[in-house]
N, CA and C of each residue as an Amber inpcrd file, in Angstrom:
protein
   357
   0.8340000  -1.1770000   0.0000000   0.0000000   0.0000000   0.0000000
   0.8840000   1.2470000   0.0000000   0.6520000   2.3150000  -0.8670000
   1.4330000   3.5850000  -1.0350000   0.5760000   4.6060000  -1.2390000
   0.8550000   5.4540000  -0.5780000  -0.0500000   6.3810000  -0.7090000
   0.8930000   7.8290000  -1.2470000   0.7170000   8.4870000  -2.0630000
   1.1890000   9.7420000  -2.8290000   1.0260000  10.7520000  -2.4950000
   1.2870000  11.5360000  -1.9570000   1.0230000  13.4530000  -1.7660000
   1.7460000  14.1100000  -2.6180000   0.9900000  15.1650000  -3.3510000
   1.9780000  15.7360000  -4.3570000   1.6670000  17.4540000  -3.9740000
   2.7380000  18.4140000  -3.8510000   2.7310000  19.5980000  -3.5400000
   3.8530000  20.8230000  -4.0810000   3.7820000  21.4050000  -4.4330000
   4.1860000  22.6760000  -5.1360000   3.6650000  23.4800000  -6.1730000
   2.7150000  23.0610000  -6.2330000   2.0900000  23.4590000  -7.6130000
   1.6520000  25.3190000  -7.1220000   1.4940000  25.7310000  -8.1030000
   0.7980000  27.2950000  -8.1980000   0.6310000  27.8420000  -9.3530000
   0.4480000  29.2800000  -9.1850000   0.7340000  30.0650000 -10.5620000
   1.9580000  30.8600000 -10.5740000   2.5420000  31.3320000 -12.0270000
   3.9530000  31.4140000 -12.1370000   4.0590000  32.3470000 -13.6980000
   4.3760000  33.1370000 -13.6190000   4.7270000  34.2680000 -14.8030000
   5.4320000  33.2520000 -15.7200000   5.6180000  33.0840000 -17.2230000
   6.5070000  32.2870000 -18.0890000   7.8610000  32.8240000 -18.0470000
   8.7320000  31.7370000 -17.8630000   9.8460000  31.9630000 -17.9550000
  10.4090000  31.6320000 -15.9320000   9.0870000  31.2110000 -15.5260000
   9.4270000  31.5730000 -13.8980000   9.9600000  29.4840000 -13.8410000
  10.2610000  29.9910000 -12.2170000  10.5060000  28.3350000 -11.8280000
   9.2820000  27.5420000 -10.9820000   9.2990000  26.1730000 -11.0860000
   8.2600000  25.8160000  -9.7450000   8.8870000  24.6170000  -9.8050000
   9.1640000  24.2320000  -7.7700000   9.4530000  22.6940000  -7.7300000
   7.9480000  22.1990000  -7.4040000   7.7300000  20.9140000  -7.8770000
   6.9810000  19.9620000  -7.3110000   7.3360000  18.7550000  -6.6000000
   6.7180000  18.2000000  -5.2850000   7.4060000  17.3450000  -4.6270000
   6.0830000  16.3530000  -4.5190000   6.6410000  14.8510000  -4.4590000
   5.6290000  13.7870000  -4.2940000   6.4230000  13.0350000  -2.7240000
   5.4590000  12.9920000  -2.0500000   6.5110000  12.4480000  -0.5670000
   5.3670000  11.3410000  -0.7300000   6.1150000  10.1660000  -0.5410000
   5.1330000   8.6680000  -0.7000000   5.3600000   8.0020000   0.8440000
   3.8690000   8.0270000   1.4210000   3.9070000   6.9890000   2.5180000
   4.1920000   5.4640000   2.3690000   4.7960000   4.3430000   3.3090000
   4.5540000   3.4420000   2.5350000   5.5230000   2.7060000   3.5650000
   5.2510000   1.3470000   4.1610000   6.0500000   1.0840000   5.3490000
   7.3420000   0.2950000   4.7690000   7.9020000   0.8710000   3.2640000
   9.4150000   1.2370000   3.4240000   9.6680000   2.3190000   2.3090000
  11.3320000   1.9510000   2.2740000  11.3470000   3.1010000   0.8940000
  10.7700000   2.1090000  -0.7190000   9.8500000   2.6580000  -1.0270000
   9.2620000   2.8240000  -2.8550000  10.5020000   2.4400000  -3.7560000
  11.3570000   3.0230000  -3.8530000  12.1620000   3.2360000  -5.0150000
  12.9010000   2.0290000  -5.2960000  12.5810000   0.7720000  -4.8220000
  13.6570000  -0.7710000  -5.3070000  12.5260000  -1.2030000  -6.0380000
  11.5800000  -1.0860000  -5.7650000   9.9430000  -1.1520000  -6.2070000
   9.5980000  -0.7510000  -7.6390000   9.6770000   0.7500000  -7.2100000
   8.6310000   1.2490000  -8.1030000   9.5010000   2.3160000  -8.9350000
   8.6940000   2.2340000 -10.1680000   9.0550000   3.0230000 -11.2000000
   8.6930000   4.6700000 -10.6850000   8.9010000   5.5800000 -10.7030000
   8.1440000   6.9950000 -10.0230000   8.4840000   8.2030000 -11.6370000
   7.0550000   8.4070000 -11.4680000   7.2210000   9.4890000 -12.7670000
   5.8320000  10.6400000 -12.3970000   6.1400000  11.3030000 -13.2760000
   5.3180000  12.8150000 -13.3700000   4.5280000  12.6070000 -14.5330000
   3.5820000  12.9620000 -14.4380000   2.2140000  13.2240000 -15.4770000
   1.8730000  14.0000000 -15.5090000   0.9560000  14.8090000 -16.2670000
   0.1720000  16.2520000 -16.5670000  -0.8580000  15.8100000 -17.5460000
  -2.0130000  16.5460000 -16.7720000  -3.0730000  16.7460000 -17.6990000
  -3.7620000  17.8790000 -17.9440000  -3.5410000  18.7410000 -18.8460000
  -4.2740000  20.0080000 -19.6700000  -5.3010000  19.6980000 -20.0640000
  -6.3180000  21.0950000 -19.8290000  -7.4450000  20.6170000 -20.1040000
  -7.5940000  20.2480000 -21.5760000  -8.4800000  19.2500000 -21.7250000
  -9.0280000  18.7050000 -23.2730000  -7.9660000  18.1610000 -23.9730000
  -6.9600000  17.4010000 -23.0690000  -5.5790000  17.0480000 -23.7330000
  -5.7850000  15.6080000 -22.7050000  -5.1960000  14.7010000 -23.5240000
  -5.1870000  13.5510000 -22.5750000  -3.5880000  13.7030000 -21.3610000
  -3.8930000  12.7590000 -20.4030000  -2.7820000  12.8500000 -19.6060000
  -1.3480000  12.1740000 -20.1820000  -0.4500000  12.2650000 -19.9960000
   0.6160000  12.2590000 -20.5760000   2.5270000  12.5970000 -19.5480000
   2.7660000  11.3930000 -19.6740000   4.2140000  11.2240000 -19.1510000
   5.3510000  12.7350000 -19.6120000   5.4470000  12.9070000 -18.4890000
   6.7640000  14.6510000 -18.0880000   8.0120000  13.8600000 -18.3680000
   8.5030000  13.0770000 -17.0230000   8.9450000  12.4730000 -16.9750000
   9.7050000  11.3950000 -15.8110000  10.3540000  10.4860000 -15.7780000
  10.1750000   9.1430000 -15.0350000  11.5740000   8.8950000 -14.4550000
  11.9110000   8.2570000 -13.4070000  13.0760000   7.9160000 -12.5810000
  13.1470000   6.3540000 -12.3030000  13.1890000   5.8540000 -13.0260000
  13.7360000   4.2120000 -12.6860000  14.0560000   3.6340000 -11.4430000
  13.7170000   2.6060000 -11.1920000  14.1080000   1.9460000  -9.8510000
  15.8860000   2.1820000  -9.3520000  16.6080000   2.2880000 -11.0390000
  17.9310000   1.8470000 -10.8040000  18.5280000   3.3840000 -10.9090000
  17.5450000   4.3360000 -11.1400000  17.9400000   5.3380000 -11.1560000
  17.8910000   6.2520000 -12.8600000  17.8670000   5.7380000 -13.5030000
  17.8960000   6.0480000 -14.9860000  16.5310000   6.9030000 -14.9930000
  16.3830000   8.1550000 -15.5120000  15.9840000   9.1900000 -15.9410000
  15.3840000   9.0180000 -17.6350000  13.7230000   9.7820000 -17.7760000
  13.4530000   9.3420000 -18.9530000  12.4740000  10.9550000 -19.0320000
  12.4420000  11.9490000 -20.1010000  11.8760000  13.2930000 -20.4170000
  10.7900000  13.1330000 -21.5410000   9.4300000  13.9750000 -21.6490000
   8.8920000  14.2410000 -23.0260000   9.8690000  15.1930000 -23.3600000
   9.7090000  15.3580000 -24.9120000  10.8410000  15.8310000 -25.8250000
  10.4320000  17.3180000 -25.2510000   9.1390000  17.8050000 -24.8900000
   8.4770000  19.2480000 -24.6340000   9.1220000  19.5200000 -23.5620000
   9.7860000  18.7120000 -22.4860000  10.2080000  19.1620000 -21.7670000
  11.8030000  18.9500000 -21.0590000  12.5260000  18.4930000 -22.2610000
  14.0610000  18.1790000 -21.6820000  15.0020000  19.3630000 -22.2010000
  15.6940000  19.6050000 -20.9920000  16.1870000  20.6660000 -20.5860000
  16.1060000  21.8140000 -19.7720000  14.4760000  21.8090000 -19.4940000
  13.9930000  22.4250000 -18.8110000  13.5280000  21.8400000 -17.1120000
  13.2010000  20.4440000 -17.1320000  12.6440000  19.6430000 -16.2090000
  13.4780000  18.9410000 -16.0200000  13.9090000  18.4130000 -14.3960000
  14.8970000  17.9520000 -13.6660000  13.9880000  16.8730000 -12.9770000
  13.8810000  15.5280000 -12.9100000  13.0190000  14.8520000 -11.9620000
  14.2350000  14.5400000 -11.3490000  14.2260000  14.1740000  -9.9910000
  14.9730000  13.7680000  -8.9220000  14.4470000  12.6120000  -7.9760000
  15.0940000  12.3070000  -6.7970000  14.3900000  11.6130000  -5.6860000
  15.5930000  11.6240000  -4.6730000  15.1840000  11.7860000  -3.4820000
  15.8400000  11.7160000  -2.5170000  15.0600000  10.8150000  -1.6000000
  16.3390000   9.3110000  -1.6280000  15.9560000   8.2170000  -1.0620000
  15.8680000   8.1850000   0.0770000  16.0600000   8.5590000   1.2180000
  16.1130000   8.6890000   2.6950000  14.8110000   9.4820000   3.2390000
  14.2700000  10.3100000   2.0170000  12.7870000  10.8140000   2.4620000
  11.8070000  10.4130000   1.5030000  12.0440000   9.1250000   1.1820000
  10.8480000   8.6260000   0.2170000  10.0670000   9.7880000  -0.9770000
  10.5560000  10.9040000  -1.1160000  10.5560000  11.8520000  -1.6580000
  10.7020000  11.8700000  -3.3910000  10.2770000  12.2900000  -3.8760000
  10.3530000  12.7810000  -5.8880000   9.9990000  13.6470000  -6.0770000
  11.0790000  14.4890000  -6.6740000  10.6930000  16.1350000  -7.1440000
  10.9990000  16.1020000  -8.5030000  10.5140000  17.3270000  -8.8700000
   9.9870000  17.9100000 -10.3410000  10.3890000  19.4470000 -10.5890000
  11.5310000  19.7290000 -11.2100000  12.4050000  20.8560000 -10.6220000
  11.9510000  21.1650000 -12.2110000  10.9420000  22.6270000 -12.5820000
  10.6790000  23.0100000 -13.3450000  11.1620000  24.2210000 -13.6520000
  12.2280000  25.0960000 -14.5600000  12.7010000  25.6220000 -15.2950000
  11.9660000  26.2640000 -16.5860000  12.3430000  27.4170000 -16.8870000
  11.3040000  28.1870000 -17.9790000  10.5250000  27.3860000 -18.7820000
   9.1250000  27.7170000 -17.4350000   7.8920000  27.6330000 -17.8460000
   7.3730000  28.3740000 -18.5890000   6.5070000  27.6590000 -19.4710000
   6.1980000  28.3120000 -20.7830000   4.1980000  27.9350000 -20.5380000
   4.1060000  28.8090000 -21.0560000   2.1140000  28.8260000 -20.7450000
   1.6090000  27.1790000 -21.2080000   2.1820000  26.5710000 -22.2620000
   1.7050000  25.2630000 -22.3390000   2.1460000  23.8220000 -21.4230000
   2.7200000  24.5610000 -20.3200000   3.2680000  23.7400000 -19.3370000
   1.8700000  23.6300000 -18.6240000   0.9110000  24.6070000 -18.4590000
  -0.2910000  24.6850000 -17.7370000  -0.7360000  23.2710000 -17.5140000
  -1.3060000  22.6560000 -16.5300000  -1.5700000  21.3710000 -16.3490000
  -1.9490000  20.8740000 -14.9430000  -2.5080000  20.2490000 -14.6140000
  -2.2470000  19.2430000 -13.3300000  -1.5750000  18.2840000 -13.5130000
  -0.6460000  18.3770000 -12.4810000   0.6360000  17.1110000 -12.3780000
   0.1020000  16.1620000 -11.7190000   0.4070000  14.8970000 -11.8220000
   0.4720000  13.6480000 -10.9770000   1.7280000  12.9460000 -10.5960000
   1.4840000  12.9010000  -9.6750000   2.8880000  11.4560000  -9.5030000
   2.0080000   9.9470000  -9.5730000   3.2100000   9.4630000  -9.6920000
   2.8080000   7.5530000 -10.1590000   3.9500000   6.6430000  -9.5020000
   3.1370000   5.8640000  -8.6650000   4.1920000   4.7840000  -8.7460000
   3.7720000   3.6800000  -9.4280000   5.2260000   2.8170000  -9.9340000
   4.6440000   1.7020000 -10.5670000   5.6380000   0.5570000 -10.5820000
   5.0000000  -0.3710000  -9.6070000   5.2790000  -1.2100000  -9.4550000
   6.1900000  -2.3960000 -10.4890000   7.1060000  -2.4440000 -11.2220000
   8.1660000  -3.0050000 -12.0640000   7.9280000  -4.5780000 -11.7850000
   7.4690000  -5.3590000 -10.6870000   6.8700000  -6.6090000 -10.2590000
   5.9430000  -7.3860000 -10.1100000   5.6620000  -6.1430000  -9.0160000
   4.1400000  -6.8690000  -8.1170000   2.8640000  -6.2590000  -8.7960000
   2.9760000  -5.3930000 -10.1700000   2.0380000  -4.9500000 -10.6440000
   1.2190000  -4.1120000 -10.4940000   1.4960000  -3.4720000  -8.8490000
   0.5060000  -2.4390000  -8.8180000   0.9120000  -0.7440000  -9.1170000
  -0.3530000  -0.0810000  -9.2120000  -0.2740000   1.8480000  -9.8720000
  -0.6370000   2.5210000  -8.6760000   0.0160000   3.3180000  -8.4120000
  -0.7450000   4.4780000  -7.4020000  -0.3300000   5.6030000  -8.0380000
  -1.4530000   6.5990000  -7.8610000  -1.1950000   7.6480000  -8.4010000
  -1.6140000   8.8710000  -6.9280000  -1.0660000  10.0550000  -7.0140000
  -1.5870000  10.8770000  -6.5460000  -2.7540000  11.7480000  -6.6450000
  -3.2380000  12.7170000  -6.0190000  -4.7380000  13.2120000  -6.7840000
  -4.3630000  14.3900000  -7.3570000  -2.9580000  15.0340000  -7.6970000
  -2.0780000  16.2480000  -8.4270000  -2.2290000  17.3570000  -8.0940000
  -1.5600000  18.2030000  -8.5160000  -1.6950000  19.7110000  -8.0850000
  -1.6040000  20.0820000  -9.4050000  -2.2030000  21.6200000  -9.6230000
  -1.9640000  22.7450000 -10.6550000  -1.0380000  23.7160000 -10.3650000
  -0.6420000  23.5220000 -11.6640000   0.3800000  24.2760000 -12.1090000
  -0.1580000  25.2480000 -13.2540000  -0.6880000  26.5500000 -13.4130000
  -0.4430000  27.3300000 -14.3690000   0.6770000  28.7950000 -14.3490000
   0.6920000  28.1200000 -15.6270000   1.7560000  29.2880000 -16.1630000
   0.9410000  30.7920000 -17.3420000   1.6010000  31.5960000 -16.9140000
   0.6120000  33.0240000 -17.1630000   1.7500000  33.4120000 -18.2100000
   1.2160000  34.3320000 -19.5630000   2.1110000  34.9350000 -20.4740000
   1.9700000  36.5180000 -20.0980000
C-alpha cells in the first residue's frame, strides 16, 4: 500500500521556476519497487508522461520538456521532485505522480496539483 502526496504546484509568470514534490507513505522506501514518474493533464488534452526515474535510477523526459525539467528523488525521504525551469504557458496542467510497481504490478497515483503558467 502507497499512498502519494503531491505539492508545489501554483501560478507562475513564463519563464518563472516551480518545484513539485511527491513524498510517498509506505512502510518502506518505494524506489527498489517502483518506477516513479510525473504526469500532466491540460485541459481537453489527454494525460501524458513529463517524466520518469527508474528503480535503478535512470531518468526518462517528453521531448516538450528536456532541458527544462529535472526529476529527482531523494531516497532517505521517500521523496520525488519535479524541478521546473522556464515555464512556458503550455506547461499549464495538473501534475500527478505515479508509482509503478516493475513486479508486483501495482499503480498508485496521486490526486495532483496545478500548475499554471501566465504569459
Amino acid at each position: 500500500q502507497v499512498q502519494l502526496v503531491e505539492s508545489g504546484g501554483g501560478l507562475v509568470q513564463a519563464g518563472g521556476s516551480l518545484r513539485l514534490s511527491c513524498r510517498a507513505s509506505a512502510s518502506g522506501n518505494i524506489f527498489w519497487i517502483y518506477d516513479m514518474g510525473w504526469y500532466r493533464q491540460a485541459p481537453g488534452k489527454q494525460r501524458e508522461l513529463v517524466a520518469v526515474i527508474a528503480t535503478g535510477g535512470d531518468t526518462n523526459y517528453a521531448d516538450s520538456v528536456k532541458g527544462r525539467f529535472t526529476i529527482s528523488r531523494v531516497i532517505a525521504k521517500n521523496t520525488v521532485y519535479l524541478q521546473m525551469n522556464s515555464l512556458r504557458p503550455e506547461d499549464t496542467a495538473v501534475y500527478y505522480c505515479n508509482a509503478a510497481g516493475r513486479r508486483n504490478g501495482r499503480d498508485y497515483w496521486g490526486q495532483g496539483t496545478q500548475v499554471t503558467v501566465s504569459s
